[in-house]
C-alpha positions in Angstrom: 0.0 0.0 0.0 2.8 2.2 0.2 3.5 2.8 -3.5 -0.5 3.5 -3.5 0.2 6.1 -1.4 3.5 7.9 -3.1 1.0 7.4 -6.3 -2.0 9.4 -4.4 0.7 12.2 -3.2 1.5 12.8 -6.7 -1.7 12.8 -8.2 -2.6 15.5 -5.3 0.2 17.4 -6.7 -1.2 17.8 -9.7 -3.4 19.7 -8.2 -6.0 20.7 -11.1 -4.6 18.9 -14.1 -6.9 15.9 -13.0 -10.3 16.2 -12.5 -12.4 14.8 -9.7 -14.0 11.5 -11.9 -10.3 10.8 -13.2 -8.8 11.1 -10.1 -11.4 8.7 -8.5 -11.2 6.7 -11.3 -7.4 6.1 -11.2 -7.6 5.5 -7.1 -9.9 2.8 -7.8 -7.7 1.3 -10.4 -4.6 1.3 -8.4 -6.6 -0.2 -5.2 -7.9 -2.8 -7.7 -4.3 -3.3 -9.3 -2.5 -3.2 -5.3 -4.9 -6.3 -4.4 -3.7 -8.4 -7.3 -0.3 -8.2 -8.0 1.0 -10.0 -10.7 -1.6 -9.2 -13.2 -2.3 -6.5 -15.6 -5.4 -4.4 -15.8 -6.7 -2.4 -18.7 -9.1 0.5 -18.9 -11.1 0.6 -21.6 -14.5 2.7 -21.9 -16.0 0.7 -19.0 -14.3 -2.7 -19.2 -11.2 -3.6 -17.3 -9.4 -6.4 -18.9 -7.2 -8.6 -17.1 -3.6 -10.3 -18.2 -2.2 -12.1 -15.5 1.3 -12.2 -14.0 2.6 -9.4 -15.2 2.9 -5.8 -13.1 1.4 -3.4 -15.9 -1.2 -1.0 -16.0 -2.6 -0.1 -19.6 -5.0 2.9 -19.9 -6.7 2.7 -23.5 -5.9 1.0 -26.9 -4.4 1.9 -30.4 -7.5 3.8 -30.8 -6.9 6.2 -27.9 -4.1 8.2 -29.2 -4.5 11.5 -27.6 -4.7 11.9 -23.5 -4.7 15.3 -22.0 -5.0 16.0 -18.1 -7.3 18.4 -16.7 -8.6 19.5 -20.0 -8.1 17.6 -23.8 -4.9 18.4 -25.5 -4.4 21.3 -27.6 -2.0 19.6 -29.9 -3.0 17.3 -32.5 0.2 15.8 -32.0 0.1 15.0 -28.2 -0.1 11.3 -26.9 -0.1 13.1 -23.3 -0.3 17.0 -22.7 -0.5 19.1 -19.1 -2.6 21.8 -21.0 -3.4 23.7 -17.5 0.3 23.8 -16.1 2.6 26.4 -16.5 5.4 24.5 -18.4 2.3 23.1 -20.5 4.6 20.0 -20.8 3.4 17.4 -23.5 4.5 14.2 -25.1 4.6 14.2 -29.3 4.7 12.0 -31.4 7.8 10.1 -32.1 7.9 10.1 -28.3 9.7 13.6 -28.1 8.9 15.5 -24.9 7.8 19.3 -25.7 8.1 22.3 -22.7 6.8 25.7 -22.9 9.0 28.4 -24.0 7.4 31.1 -24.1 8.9 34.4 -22.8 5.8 35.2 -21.3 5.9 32.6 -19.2 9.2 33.4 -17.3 11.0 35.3 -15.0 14.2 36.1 -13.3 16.2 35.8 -16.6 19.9 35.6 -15.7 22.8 35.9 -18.4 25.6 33.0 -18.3 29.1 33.9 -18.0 32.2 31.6 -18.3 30.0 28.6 -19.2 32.5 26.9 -20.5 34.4 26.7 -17.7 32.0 24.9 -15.8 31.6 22.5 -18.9 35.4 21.7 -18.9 34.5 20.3 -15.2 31.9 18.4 -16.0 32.5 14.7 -16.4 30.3 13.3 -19.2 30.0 9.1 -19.3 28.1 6.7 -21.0 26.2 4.6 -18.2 22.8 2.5 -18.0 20.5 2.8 -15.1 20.6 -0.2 -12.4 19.2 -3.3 -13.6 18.3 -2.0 -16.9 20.1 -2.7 -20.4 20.3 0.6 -22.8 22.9 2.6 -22.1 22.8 6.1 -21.9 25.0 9.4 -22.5 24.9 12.3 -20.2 26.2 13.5 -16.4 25.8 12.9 -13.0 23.1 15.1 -11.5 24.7 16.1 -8.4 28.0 17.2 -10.8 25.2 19.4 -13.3 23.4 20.6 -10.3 26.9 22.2 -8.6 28.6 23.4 -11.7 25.2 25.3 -13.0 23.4 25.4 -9.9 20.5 24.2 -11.4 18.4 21.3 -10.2 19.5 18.8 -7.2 21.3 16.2 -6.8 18.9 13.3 -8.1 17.4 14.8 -11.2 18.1 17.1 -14.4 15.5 17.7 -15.9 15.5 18.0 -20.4 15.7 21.0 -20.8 19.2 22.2 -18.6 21.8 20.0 -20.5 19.9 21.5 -23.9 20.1 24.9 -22.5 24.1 24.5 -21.5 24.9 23.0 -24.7 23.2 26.2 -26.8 25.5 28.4 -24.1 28.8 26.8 -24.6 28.0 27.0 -28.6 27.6 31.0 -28.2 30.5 31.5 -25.6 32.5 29.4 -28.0 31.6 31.2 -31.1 32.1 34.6 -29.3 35.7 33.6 -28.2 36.7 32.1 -32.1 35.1 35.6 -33.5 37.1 37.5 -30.9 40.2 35.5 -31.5 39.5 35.6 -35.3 38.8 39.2 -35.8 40.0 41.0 -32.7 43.3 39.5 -30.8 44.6 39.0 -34.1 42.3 42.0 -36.0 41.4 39.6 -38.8 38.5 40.7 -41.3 37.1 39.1 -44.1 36.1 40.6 -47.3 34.8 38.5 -50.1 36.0 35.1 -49.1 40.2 37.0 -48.1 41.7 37.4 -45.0 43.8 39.9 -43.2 45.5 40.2 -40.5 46.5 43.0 -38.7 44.7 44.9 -41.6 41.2 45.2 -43.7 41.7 43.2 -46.6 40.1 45.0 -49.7 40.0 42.1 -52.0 43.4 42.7 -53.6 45.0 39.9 -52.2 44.2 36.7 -50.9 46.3 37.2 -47.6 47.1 40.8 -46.2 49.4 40.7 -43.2 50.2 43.9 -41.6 53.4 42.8 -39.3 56.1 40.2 -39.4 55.2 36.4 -40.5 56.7 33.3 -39.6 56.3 30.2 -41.5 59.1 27.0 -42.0 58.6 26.6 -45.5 56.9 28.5 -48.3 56.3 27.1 -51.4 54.6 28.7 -54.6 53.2 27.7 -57.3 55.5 27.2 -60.3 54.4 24.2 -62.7 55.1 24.6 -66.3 51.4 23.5 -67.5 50.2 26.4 -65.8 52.3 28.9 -67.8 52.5 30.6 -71.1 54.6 33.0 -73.0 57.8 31.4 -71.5 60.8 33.6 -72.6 64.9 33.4 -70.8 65.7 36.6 -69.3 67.9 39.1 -71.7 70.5 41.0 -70.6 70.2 40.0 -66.7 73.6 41.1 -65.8 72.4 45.2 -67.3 69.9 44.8 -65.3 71.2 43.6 -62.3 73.6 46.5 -62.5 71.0 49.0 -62.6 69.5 47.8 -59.0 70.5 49.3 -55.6 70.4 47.5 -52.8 70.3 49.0 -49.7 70.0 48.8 -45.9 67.3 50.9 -43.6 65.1 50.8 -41.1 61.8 51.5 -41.2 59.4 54.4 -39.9 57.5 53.1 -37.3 55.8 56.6 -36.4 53.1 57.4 -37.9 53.0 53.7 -39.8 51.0 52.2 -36.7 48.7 50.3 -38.4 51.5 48.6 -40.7 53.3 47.1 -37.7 57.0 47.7 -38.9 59.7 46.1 -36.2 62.5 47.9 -35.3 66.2 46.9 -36.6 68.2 47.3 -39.3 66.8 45.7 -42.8 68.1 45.1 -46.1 66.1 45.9 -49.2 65.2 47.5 -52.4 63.8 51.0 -53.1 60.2 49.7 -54.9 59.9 53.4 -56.9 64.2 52.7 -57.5 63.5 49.0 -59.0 60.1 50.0 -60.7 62.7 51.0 -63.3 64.7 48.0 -63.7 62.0 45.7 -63.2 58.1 47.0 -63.3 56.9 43.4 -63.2 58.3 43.0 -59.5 56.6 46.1 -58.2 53.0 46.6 -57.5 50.9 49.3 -55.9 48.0 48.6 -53.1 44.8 50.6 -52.2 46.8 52.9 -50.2 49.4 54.1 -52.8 52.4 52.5 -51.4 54.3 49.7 -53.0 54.9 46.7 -52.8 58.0 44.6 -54.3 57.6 41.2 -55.0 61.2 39.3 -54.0 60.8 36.3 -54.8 61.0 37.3 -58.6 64.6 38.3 -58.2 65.4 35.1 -58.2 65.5 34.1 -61.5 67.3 37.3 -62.9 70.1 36.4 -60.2 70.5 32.9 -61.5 70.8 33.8 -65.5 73.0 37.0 -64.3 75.4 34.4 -62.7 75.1 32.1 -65.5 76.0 35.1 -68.0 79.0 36.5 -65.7 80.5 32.4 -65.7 80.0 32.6 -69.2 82.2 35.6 -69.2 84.4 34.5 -66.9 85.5 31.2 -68.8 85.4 33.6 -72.3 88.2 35.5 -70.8 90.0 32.3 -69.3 90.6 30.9 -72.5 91.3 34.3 -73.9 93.8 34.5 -71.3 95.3 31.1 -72.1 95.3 31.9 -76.0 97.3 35.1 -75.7 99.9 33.0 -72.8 100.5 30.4 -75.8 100.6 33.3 -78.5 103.2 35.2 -76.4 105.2 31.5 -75.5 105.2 31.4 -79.2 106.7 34.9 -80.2 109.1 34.3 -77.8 110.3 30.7 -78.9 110.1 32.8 -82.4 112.7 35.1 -81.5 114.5 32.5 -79.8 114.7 30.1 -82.3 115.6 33.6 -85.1 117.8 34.4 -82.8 119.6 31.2 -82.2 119.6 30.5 -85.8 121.4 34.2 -86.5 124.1 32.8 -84.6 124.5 29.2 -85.4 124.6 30.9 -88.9 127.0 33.3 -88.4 129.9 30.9 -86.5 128.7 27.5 -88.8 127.0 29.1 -91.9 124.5 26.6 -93.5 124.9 24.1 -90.9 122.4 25.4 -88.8 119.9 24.0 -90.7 120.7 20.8 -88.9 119.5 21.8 -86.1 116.2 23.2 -87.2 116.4 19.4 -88.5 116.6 18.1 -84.6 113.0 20.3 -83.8 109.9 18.7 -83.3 106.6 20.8 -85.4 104.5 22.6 -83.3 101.0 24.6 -83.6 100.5 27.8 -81.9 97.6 29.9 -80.9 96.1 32.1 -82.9 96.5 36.3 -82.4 94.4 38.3 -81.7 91.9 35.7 -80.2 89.0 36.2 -80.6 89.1 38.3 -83.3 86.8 40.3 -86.0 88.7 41.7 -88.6 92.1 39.2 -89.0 94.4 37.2 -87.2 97.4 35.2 -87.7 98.2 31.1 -87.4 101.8 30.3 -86.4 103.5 26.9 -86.5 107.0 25.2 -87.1 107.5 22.5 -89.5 110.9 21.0 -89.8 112.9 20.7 -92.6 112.7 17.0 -93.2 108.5 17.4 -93.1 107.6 15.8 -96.6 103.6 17.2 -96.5 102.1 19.5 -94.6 98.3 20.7 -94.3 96.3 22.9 -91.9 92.8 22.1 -91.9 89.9 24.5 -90.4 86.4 23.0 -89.0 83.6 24.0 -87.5 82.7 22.9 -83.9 80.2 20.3 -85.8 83.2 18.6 -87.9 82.4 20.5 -91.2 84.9 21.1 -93.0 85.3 24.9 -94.2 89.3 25.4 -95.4 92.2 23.2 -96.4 95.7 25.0 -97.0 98.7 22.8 -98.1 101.9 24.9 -96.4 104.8 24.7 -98.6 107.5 26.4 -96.1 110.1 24.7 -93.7 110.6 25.9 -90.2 108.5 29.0 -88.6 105.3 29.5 -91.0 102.1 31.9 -90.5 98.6 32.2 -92.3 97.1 35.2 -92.1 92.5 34.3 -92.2 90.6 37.0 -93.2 87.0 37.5 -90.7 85.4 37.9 -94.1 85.9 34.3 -95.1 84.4 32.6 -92.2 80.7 33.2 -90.3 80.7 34.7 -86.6 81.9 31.4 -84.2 84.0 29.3 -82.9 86.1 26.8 -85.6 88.9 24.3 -85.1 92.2 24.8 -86.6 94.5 21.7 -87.0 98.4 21.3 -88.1 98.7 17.5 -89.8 102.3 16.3 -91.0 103.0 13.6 -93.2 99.4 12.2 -91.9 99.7 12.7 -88.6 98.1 15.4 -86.3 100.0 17.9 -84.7 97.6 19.6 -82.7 94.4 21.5 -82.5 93.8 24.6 -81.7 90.0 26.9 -81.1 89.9 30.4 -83.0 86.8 33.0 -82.2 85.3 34.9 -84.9 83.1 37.8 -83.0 80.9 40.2 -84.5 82.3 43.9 -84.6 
């Protein structure tokens, strides 16, 4: 009889939901149901069916649908609805459990602060109640009811962890805005970002202030790019830029965020000269200079300076052999001045004893003429100097009738502009080979 009672104190409770028939209808029931325990009783118009050993208590059938308390329900949709009570409580359809929310209907509205806090503390579990199955998700009511101060220690009613959930969301959302668009003064405009500035769309990224990033890479596939053309002249205009050191004005350049310290740099209106394509100018009228483009005119500048470089190396070697030569000329004039002089024709004995011998051509390179030196001895039946092109053709033969020290003179009008192959062959066997440059005036 006890759980007869706890039932009557909570019908009482209800105070006017019930009417005075239900109520008396439902006390009889429960008597009824409290004397036979382990059967089940169903209501229905004014029969009460009976199925035995169970502890169930069935009000209606599949044709009663809708059941209101008090008063009928309001909703189509209500299996049970509370029309009379404030929170107007009701069970849909889909078994979804419906409150009142009406602003009307409240009071003492209080704003959360720092829910999120209180959420970080709160230990959510999956559990199942004691002797049941299902499992459920959700807290401990004693933990909800001391972090929110909501509720007691027992219960939590549907509505609270709902209401929590939609306050973290907001306090959430307020702290990513704030961090998004005020700590780090981030706006968007049209799908861009800033940061540290309003970005007006001419860029995709606008940074106002020093970045930081452990590796950058762009964008530099050949499919994506057209009108491909080596850069002329690098080394001109490589010359033409300034590079420079400075620091910049951080007074009344606020907004731009400039550090302090000493920086190295380019002038943008200085290399908007040299190079317009690396310079660009934002909505403010300043400039902007795009380094990563100096790159490339470094790399074919150094390329052009090597080429120099090794131009003048073998220029350099050219004239050593040329000047070796003159002076193993005179030498040899010199020596053979003598020999003559103290042994008359004898000396040609010992032009006899010398091995033949190619020299470098001079000047080298040349445009108008220069002159081919070599020594054939005296005992040399044939003798031939042959001139090719760097692919093997073939462009002059000239059979040299002369003993001893020899020169041709070539013309630049004979040959095109480039570098050609000169070779000394003696009785059919090469002497040597030497490279000639033919430059344009």
């Amino acid at each position: 009889m006890k759980s007869i009672y706890n039932t009557i104190i909570f019908i009482r409770r209800l105070n006017k939901l019930i009417s005075f028939k239900s109520l008396f209808s439902l006390l009889f029931l429960l008597g009824f149901w409290s004397s036979t325990l382990g059967q089940v009783y169903k209501i229905n118009g004014d029969t009460v069916l009976q199925k035995p050993n169970t502890k169930t208590l069935i009000i209606g059938d599949k044709e009663d649908k809708h059941w209101g308390f008090g008063t009928p329900p309001n909703h189509p949709s209500s299996i049970i609805e509370f029309p009379n009570s404030i929170t107007r409580a009701r069970l849909a359809e889909g078994g979804v459990w419906v409150n009142n929310s009406d602003g009307d209907s409240k009071e003492d509205h209080q704003v959360l602060y720092n829910i999120l806090d209180s959420l970080r503390e709160l230990n959510i579990t999956s559990w199942r109640y004691i002797g049941h199955n299902d499992r459920h998700i959700g807290p401990i009511s004693s933990d909800f009811s001391s972090l929110f101060n909501i509720g007691n220690d027992t219960t939590v009613a549907t509505t609270d962890p709902a209401g929590v959930a939609l306050a973290a969301i907001k306090e959430l959302d307020s702290i990513v805005f704030e961090a998004w668009q005020l700590n780090v003064d981030t706006v968007h405009t049209d799908k861009k970002v800033g940061i540290g500035v309003q970005n007006t769309g001419q860029y995709e990224l606008y940074v106002n202030g020093d970045a930081y990033a452990t590796e950058i890479w762009s964008s530099s596939d050949k499919r994506f790019k057209k009108n491909i053309k080596t850069l002329e002249k690098p080394l001109e205009k490589i010359k033409a830029m300034r590079g420079t050191s400075f620091e910049f004005r951080t007074n009344g350049f606020e907004e731009k965020h400039f550090t302090n310290g000493k920086k190295l740099g380019f002038m943008a209106q200085e290399l908007l000269e040299v190079m317009p394509e690396l310079v660009r100018k934002d909505h403010t009228g300043h400039y902007a200079v795009q380094y990563q483009g100096i790159i490339p005119l470094l790399v074919e500048g150094m390329k052009e300076q090597q080429a120099m470089i090794e131009q003048q190396q073998e220029l350099i070697q050219q004239q050593s052999e040329a000047i070796e030569a003159i002076k193993l000329e005179l030498a040899q004039s010199s020596l053979a001045t003598s020999q003559a002089a103290r042994f008359g024709n004898n000396s040609l004995e010992l032009e006899q004893d010398n091995e033949p011998k190619l020299y470098q051509n001079f000047p080298n390179p040349f445009y108008k003429e220069t002159v081919i030196k070599y020594f054939i001895p005296v005992k040399a039946k044939q003798a031939t100097l042959f001139i090719h092109t760097m692919n093997g053709l073939q462009v002059r033969e000239l059979a040299l009738e002369g003993r001893g020290i020899g020169q041709v003179n070539i013309e630049a009008g004979e040959f095109k502009a480039g570098i050609y192959l000169y070779t000394l062959v003696i009785d059919g066997q090469s002497i040597g080979s030497k490279k000639m440059i033919l430059t344009q005036k």
